[in-house]
Structures are given as structure tokens and as C-alpha cells.
Backbone as CSV, one residue per row, in Angstrom:
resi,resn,N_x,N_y,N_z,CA_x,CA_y,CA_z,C_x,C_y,C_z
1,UNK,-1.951,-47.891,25.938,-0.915,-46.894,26.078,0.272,-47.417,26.865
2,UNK,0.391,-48.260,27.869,1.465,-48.753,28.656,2.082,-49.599,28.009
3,UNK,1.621,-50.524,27.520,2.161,-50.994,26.498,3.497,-50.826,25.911
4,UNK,2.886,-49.542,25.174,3.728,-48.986,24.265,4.759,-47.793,24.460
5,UNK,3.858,-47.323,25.893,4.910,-46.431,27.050,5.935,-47.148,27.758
6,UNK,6.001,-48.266,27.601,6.757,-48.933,28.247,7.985,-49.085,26.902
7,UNK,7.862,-49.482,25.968,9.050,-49.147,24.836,9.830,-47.885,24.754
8,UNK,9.059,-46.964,25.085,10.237,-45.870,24.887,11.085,-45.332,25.944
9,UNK,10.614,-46.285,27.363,11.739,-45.754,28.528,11.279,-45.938,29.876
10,UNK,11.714,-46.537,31.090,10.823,-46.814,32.204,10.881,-45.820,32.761
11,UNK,11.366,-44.634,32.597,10.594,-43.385,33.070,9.558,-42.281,32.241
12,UNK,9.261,-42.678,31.253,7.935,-42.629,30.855,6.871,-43.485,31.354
13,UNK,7.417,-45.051,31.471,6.117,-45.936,31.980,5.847,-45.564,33.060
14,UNK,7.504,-45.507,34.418,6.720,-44.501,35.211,5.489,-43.709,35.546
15,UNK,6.089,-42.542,34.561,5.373,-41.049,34.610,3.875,-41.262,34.142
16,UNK,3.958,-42.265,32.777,2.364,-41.825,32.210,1.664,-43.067,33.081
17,UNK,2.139,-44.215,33.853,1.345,-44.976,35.193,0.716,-43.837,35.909
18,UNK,1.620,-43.368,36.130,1.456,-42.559,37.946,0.189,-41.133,37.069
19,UNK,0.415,-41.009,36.185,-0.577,-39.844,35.635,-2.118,-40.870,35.065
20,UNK,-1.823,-41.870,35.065,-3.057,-42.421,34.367,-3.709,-43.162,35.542
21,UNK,-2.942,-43.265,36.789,-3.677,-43.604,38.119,-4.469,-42.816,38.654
22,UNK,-3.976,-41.138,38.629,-4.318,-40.429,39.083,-6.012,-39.716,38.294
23,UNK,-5.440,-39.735,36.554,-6.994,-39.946,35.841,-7.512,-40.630,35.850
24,UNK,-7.578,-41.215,36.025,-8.308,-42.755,35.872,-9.308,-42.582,37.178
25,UNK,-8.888,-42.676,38.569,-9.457,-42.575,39.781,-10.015,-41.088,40.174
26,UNK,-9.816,-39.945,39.047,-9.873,-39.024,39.256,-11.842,-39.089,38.719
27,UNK,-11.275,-39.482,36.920,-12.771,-39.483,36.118,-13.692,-40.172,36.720
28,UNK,-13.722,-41.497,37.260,-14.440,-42.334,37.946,-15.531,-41.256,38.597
29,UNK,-15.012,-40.273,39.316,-15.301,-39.604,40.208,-16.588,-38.972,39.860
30,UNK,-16.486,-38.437,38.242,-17.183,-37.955,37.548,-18.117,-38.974,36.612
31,UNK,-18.076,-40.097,36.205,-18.332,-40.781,35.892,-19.508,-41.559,36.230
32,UNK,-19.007,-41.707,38.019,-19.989,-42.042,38.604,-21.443,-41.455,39.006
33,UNK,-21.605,-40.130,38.572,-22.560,-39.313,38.410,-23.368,-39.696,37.225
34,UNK,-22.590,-40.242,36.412,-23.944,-40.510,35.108,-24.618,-41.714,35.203
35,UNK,-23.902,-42.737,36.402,-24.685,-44.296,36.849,-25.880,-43.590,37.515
36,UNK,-26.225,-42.516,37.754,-27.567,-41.962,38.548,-28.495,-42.182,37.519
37,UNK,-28.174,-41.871,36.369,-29.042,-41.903,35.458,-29.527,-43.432,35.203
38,UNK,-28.984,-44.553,35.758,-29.861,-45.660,35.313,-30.955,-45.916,35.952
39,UNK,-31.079,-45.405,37.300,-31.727,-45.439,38.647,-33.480,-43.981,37.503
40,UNK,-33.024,-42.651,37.734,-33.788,-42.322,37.189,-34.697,-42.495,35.252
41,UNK,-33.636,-42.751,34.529,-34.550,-42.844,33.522,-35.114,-44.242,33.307
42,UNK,-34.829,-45.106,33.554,-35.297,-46.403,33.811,-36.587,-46.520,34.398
43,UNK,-36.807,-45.654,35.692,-37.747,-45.499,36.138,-39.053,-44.948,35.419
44,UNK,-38.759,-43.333,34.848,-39.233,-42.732,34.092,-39.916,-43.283,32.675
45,UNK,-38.843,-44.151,32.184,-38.915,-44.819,30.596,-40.219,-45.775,31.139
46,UNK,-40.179,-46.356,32.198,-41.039,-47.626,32.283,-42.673,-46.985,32.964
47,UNK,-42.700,-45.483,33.070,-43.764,-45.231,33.721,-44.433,-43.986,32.132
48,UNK,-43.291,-44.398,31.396,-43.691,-43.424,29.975,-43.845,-41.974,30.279
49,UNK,-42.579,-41.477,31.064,-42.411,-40.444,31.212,-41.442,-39.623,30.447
50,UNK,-41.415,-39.234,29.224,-40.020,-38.967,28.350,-39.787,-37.093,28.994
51,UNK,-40.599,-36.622,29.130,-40.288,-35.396,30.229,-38.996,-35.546,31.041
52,UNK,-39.431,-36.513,31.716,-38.454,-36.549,33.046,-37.201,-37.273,32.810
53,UNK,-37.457,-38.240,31.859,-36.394,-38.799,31.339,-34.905,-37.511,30.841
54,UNK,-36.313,-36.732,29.852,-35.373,-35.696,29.437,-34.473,-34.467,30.305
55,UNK,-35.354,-34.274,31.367,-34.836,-33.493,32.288,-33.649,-34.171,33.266
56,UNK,-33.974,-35.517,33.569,-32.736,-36.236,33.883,-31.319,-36.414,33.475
57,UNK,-31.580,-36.575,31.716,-30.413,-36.100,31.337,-29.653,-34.792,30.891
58,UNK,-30.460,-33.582,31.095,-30.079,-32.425,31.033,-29.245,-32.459,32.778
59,UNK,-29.505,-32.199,33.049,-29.382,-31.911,34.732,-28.118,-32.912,34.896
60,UNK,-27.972,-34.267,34.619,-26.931,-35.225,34.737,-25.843,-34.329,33.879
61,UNK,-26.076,-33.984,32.473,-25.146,-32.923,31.707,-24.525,-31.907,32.482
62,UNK,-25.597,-31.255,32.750,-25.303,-29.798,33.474,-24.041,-30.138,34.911
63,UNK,-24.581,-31.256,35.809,-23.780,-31.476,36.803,-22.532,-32.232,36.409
64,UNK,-22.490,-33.204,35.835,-20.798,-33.451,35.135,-20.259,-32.337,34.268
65,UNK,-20.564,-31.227,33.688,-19.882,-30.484,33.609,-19.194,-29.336,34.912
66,UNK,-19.939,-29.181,35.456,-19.951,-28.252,36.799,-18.661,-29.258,37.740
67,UNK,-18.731,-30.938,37.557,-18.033,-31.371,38.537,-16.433,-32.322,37.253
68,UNK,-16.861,-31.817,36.412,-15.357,-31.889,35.201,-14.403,-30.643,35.658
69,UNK,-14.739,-29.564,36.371,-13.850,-28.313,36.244,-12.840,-28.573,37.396
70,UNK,-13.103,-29.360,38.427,-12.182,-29.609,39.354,-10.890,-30.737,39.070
71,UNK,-11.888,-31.351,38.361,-10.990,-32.594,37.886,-9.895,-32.083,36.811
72,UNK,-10.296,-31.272,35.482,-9.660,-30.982,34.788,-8.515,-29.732,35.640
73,UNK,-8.517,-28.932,36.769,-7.964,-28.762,37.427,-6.691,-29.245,38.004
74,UNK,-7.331,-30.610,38.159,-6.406,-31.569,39.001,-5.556,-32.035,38.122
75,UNK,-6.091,-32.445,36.532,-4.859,-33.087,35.774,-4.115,-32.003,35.431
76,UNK,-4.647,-30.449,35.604,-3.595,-29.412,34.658,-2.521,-29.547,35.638
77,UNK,-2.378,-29.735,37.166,-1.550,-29.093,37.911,-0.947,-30.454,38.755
78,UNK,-1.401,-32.061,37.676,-0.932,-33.345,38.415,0.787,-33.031,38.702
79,UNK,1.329,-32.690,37.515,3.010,-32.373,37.575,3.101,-31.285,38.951
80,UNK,2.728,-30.625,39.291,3.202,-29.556,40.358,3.039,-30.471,41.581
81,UNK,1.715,-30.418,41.694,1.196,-31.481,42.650,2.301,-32.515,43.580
82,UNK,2.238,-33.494,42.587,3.127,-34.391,42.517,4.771,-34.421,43.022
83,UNK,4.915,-33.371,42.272,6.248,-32.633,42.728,6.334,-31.782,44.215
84,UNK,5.442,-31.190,44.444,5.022,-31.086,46.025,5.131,-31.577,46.988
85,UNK,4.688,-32.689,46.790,4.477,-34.022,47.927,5.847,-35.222,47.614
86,UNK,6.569,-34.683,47.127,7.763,-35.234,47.076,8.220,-36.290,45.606
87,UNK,8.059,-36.521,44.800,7.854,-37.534,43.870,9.121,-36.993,42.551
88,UNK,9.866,-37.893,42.147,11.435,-36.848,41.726,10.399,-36.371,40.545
89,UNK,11.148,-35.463,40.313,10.974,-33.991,39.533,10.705,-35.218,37.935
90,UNK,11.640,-35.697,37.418,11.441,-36.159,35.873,10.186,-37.493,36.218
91,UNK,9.628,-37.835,36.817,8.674,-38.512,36.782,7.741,-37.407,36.891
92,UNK,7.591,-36.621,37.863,6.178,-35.235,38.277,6.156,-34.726,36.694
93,UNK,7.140,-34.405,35.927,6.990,-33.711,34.789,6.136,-34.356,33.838
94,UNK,6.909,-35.888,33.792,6.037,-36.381,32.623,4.509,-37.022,33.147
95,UNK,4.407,-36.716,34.488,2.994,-37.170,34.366,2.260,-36.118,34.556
96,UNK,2.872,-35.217,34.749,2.057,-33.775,34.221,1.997,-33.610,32.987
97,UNK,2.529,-33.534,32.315,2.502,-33.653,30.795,1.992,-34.314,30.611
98,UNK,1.553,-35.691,30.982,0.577,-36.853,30.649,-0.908,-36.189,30.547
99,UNK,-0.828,-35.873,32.059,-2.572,-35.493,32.232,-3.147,-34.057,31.246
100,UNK,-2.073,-33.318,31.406,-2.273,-32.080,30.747,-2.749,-32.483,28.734
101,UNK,-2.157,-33.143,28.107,-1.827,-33.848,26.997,-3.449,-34.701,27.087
102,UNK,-4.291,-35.395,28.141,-5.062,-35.693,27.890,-6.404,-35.500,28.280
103,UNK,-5.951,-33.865,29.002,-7.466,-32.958,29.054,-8.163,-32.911,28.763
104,UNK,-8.145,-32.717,27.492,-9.110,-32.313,26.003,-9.920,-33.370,25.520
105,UNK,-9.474,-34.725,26.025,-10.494,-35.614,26.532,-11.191,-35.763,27.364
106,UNK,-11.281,-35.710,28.537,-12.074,-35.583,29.948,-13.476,-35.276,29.445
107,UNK,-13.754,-33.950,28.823,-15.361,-33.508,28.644,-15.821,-34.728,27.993
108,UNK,-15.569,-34.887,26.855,-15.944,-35.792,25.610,-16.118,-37.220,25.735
109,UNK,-15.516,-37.881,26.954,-14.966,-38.896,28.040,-16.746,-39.475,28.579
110,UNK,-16.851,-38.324,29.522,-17.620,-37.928,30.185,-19.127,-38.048,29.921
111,UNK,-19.136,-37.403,29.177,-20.514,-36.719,27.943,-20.602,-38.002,26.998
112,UNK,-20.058,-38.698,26.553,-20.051,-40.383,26.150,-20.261,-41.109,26.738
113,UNK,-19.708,-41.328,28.119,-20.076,-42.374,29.018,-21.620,-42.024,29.821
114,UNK,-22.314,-40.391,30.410,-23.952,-40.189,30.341,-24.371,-40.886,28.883
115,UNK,-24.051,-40.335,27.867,-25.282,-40.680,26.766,-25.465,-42.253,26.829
116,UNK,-24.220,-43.062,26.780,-24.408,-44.763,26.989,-25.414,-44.999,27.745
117,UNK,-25.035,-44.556,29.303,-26.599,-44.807,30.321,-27.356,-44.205,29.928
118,UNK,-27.767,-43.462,29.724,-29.051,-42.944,29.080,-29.210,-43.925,27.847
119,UNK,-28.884,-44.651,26.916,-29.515,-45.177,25.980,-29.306,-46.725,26.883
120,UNK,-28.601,-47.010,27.597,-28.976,-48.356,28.340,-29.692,-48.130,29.160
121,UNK,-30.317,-47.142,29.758,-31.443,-47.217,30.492,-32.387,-47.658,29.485
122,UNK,-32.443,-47.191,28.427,-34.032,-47.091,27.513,-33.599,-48.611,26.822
123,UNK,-32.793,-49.583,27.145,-32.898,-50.589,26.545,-32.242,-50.700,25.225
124,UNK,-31.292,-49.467,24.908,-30.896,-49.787,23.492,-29.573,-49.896,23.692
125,UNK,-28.934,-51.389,23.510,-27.199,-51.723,23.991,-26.384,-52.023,22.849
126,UNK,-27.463,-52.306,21.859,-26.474,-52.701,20.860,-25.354,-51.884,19.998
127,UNK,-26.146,-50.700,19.909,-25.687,-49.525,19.381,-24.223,-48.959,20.249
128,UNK,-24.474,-48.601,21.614,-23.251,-48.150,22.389,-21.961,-49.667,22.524
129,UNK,-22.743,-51.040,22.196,-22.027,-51.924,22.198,-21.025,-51.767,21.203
130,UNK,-21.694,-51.661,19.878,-20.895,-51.990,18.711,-19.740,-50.544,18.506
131,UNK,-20.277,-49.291,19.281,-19.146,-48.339,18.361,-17.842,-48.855,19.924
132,UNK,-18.227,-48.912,20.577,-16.952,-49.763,21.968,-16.334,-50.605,21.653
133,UNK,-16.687,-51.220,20.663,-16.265,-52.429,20.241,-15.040,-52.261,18.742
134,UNK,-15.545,-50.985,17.693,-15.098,-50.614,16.824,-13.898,-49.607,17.449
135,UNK,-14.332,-49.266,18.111,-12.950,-47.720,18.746,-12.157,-48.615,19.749
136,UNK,-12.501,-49.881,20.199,-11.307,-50.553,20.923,-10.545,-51.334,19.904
137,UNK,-10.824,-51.560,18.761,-10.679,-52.327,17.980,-9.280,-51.358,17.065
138,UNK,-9.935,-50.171,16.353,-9.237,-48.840,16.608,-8.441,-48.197,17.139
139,UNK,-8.103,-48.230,18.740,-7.723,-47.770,18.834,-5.633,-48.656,19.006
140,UNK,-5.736,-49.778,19.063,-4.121,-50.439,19.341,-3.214,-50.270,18.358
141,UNK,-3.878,-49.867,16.930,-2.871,-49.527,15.901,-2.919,-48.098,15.894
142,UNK,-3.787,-47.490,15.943,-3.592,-45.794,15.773,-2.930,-45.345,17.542
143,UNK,-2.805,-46.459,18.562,-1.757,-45.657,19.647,-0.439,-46.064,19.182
144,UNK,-0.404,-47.189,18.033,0.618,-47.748,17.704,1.601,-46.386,16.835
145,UNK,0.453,-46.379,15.519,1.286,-45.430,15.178,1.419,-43.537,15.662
146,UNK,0.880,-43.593,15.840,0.443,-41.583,17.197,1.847,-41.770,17.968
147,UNK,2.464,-43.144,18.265,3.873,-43.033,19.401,4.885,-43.289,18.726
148,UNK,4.645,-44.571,17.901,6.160,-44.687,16.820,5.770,-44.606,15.446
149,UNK,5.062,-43.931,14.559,5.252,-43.321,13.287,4.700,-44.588,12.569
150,UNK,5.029,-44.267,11.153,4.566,-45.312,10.056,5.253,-44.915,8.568
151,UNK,6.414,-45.653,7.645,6.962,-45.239,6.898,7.811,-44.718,7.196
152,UNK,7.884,-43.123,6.951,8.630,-42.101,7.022,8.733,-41.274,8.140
153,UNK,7.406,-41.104,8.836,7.057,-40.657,9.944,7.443,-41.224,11.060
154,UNK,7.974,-40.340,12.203,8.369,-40.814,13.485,7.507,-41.178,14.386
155,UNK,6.171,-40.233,14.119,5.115,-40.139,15.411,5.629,-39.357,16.164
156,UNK,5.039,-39.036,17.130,4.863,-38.171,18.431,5.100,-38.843,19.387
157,UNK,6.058,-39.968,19.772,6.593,-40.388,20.964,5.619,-40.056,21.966
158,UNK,6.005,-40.019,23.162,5.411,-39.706,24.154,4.061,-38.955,24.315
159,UNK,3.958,-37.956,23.430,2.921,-37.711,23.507,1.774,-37.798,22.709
160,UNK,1.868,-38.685,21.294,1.097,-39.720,20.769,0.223,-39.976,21.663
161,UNK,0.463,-40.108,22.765,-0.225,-41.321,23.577,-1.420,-41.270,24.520
């Protein structure tokens, strides 16, 4: 995305930096709740406990959702925020608009990165390897065209992205 945020204006690269610092260090947050799960089902898997395994990852579910609502919080209101604590107004906007624009990812984010540990706990990497590998692969032409178009199409500039 910077990349290509960086072509359409250094106060977009700005704005969607300073908004993708703030997600970025925000999700971690949440993220780091599903590394629990290598500690428990690992354990579980190797004592042939699929019970507990299973209850591990319910409960890991249940609590990254419960601790997504603050976060998704934080990106709806990064632009106000931001603008609060002093930061000029056309940068606070667009990195509010940044985070807001990439909400609707956070759950799905989240809930992808548990199921990975959970199947790398149980030893199966190849599988979460190869679709990481296909959606990074994926994704440099479709941010390509989502920001500057293809043919006829303009794309969605800025918020393509």
C-alpha cells in the first residue's frame, strides 16, 4: 500500500503511514492473544487431547473478539484522536479515513491469524503456508489496480487501498 500511497501525494503517504502505524501496533495487540494458542494446543495435541484443544480455540475466538471491540474503536475515531493531540487536521483526516476504510478487516485479520496457530500447533504448515504465499502474491496487482484503475477505469484512489 505505501508504495503506491506514495504516488498519489505525500500527504496521503503521510496520512495512510501514520494510520497504518497506529493499526498495525494496534492489531498486534490482538494478535498476540492467538500466540497463546501455540503454548496450549500443542500441549493438548501431543497428550491426544482434541477436547481441550477444541475448547482452546473456542475461548481464544471468544476473547479476540471481546478484545477486537476496543481496537476497532480506536481505528473508527484514529482521525479525531489524532487531531486532538495536535497532528494538522488534513493528515488526522486521511488517516482516519485510512483506519475507518480498513475496519472491516480487523475481525477477518484476526480470526485468520488464530486459525494459522491452531493448525501450526497441530503440525499442519503447509496449507496456511501456501494460501500466504498465493494472497501475497495477489495481492501487489489487485492494490495496483483498487488505487489506479485498469483500461477505462480509474480505481478508487485513495481508498482502493
Amino acid at each position: 500500500n505505501i508504495v503506491f500511497l506514495g504516488r498519489l501525494g505525500s500527504a496521503e503517504l503521510a496520512g495512510s503511514s501514520l494510520a497504518m502505524s497506529i493499526s498495525n501496533s494496534s492489531a498486534w495487540l490482538v494478535y498476540g492473544l492467538s500466540f497463546a494458542l501455540d503454548t496450549f494446543v500443542t500441549q493438548a495435541n501431543g497428550a491426544n487431547n482434541y477436547k481441550l484443544m477444541a475448547e482452546a480455540f473456542q475461548r481464544t475466538i471468544f476473547t479476540i473478539i471481546i478484545f477486537s471491540l476496543p481496537v476497532a474503536l480506536l481505528w473508527y475515531t484514529t482521525g479525531d484522536i489524532l487531531e486532538a493531540i495536535g497532528v494538522h487536521k488534513q493528515l488526522a483526516d486521511i488517516a482516519g479515513a485510512y483506519n475507518k476504510y480498513l475496519l472491516p478487516s480487523l475481525l477477518p485479520a484476526v480470526l485468520t491469524m488464530t486459525c494459522m496457530k491452531y493448525l501450526q500447533a497441530q503440525q499442519y504448515v503447509r496449507g496456511p503456508a501456501l494460501v500466504g504465499l498465493g494472497v501475497a502474491l495477489i495481492n501487489v496487482p489487485l492494490n495496483y489496480v483498487m488505487i489506479f484503475g485498469a483500461g477505462s477505469w480509474n480505481g478508487f484512489g485513495f481508498t482502493g487501498a
